[in-house]
C-alpha positions in Angstrom: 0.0 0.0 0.0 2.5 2.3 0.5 4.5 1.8 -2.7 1.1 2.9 -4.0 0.9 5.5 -2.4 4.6 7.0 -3.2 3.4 6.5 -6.9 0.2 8.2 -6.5 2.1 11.3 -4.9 4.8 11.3 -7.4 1.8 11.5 -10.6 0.6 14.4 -8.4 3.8 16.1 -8.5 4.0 15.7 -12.6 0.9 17.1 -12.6 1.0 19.5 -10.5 4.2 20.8 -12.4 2.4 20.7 -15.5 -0.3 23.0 -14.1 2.4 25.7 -12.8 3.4 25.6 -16.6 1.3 28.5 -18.5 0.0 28.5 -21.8 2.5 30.5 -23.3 5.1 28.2 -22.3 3.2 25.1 -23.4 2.4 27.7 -26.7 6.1 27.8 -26.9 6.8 24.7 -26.4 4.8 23.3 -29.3 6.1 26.5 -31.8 9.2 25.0 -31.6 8.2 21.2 -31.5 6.7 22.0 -35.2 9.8 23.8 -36.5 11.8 20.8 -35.8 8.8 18.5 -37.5 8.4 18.0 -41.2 4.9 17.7 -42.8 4.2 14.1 -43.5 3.3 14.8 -47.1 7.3 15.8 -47.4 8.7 13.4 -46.0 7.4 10.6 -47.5 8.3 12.7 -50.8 11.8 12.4 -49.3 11.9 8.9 -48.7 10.9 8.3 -52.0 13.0 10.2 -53.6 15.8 8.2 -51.5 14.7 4.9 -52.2 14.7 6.0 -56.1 18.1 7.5 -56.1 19.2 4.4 -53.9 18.1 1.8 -56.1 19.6 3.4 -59.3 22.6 3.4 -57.7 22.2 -0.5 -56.9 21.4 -0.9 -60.6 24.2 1.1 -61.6 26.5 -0.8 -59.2 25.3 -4.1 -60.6 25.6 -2.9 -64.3 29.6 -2.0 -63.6 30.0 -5.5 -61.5 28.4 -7.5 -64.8 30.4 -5.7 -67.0 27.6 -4.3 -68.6 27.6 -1.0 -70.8 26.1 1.8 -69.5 24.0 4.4 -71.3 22.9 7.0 -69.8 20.4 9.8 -70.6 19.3 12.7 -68.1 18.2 15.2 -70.8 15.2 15.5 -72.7 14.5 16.1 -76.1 14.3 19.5 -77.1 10.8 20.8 -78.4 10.0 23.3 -81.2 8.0 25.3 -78.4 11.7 25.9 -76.6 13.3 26.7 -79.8 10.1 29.4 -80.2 10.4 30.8 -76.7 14.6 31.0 -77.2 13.9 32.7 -81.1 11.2 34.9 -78.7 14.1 35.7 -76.2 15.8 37.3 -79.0 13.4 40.1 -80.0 13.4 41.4 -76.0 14.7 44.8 -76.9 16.0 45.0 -73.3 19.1 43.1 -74.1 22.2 44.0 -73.8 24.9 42.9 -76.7 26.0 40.0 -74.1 22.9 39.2 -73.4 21.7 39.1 -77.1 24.6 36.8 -77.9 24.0 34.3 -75.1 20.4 34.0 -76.0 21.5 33.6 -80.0 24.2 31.2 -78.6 21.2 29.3 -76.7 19.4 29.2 -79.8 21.9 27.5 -82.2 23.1 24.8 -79.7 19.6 23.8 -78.8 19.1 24.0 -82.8 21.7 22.1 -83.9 20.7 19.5 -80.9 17.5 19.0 -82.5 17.4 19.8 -85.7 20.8 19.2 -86.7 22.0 22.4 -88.6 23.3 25.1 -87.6 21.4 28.6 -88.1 24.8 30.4 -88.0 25.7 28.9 -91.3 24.5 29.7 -94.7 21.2 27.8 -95.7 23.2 25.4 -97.9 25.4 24.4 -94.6 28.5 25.9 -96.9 30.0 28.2 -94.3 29.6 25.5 -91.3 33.4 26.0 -90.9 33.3 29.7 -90.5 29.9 29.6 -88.4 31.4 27.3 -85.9 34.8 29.7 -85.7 32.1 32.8 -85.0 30.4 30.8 -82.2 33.3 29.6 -80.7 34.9 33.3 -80.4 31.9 34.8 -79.4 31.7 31.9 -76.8 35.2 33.0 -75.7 34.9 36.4 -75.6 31.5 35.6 -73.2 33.4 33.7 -70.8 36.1 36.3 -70.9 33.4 39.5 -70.0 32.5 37.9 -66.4 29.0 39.1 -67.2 30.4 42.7 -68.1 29.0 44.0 -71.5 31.1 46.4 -72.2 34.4 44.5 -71.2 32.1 41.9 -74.2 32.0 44.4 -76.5 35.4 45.1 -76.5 36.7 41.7 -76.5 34.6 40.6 -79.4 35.3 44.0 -81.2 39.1 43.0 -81.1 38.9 39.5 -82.5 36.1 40.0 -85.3 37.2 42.2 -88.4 35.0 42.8 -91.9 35.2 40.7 -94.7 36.4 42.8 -97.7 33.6 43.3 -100.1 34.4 44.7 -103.4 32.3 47.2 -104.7 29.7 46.1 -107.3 30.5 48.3 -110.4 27.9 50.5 -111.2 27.1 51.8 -115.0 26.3 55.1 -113.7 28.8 57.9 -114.9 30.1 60.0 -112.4 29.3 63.3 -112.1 32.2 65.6 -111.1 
């Protein structure tokens, strides 16, 4: 009996220090209880997203171990709605010459991805050669500009020259 009574006098004292606690303690109590929580929902989003990555890396594992060849494709095809939106991009009259050239630069690589030709070159694909040297300097002279257009402008200005035209002989007399 007494050993029941020692545990019916120590719940007393829990409860009784419970009571002393107010509500804005208990109020705090649980604020910070549901910062350290997660919502269900996420979590088993989470998990799920673990077990995926897990067991590709299993399969990959076992494709290495069985000597198997591995192909591998993370990207998706590109669609004729991108190439719109990136030919769109172009016409934003708010861009900068670095700008414009990136965007054009985004344009022929995700046209030559799909489509296979490359819109720098001349319809018949005879210039591939020169289009190719003109994307790869304006691609330098991007990396170069750390973002700055006018340290662009300059760049490109120094590596890119005219090609001499001759002029086309006209059969009107000159007046002098």
């Amino acid at each position: 009996m007494e050993n029941e009574n020692e545990i019916e006098k120590k719940v007393d004292e829990v409860e009784n220090q419970n009571d002393n606690k107010s509500d804005v303690d208990l109020a705090k109590e649980l604020i910070e209880a549901r910062k350290s929580s997660v919502k269900k929902s996420d979590y088993d989003k989470l998990v799920a997203e673990r077990d995926k990555i897990l067991q590709e890396k299993n399969d990959l594992l076992k494709s290495i171990i069985d000597g198997d060849k591995i192909e591998r494709s993370d990207e998706t095809p590109i669609t004729d709605e991108e190439i719109a939106k990136k030919r769109k991009d172009l016409e934003n009259p708010d861009l900068t010459n670095l700008g414009y050239w990136e965007a054009a630069l985004d344009l022929r690589d995700a046209v030559l991805e799909k489509d296979g030709y490359d819109c720098f070159a001349d319809p018949g694909g005879e210039n591939g050669d020169k289009a190719q040297l003109v994307a790869d300097t304006v691609k330098e002279c991007i990396a170069q500009a750390n973002g700055d257009d006018e340290v662009f402008i300059a760049l490109l200005n120094g590596k890119i020259q005219d090609d001499p035209i001759k002029p086309k002989p006209t059969n009107k007399p000159r007046r002098g």
